[in-house]
N, C-alpha and C positions, 0 to 999 in steps of 0.2 A: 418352861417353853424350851425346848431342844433347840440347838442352832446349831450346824456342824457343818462348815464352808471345807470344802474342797475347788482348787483351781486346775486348768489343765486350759493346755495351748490349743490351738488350733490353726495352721495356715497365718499366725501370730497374733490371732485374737482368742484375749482369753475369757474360760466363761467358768461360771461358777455354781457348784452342786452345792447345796443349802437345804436342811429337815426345820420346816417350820410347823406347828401346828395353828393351823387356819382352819377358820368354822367353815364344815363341808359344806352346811347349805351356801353358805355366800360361796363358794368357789361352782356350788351348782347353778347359784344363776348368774354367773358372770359368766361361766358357761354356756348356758342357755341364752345372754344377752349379746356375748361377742359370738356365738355360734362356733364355739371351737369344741373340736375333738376330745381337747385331751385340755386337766389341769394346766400343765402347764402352757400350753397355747393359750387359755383363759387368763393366766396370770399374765405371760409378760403380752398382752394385747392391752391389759387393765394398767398394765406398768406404762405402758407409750400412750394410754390414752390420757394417763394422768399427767405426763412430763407434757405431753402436746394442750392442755387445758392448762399447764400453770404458763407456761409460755405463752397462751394467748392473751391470759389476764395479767402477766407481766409487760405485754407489749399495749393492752389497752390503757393501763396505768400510763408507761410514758407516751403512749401519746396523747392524753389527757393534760397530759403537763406542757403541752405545745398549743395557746393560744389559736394561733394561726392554722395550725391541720384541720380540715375541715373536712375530711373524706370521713364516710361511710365504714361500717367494715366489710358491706355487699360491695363496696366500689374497690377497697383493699384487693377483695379475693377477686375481681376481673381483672385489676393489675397486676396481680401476683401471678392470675394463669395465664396473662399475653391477648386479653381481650379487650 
């Protein structure tokens, strides 16, 4: 598998070029599932959607661990948007 990181700044955010080889159908229907242009739109969509899913099962767990919390996570998400 090739792996060749290159870094470069930007406005002081830095981002990074990387050669992976990834199986093109899955990058085709990640493609076709986030509705992105291009590989990499498909990738780092598939990368936030993944950090935003371990986050939720990481905040489900502790609030499992909280007897007393008794909300919903339909009730969560109208708290969270101010309704």
């Amino acid at each position: 598998m090739p792996f060749d990181v290159f870094f470069y700044a930007f406005m002081g955010v830095f981002f990074m070029r990387t050669t992976l080889d990834i199986d093109e159908e899955l990058v085709r229907e990640v493609m076709r599932a986030a509705k992105a242009k291009t590989k990499k739109g498909a990738i780092v969509t598939a990368l936030k959607e993944y950090l935003k899913a371990t986050r939720r099962q990481e905040l489900r767990d502790m609030i499992g661990a909280y007897d007393e919390f008794d909300l919903s996570l339909e009730e969560l998400e109208i708290m969270r948007h101010g309704g």
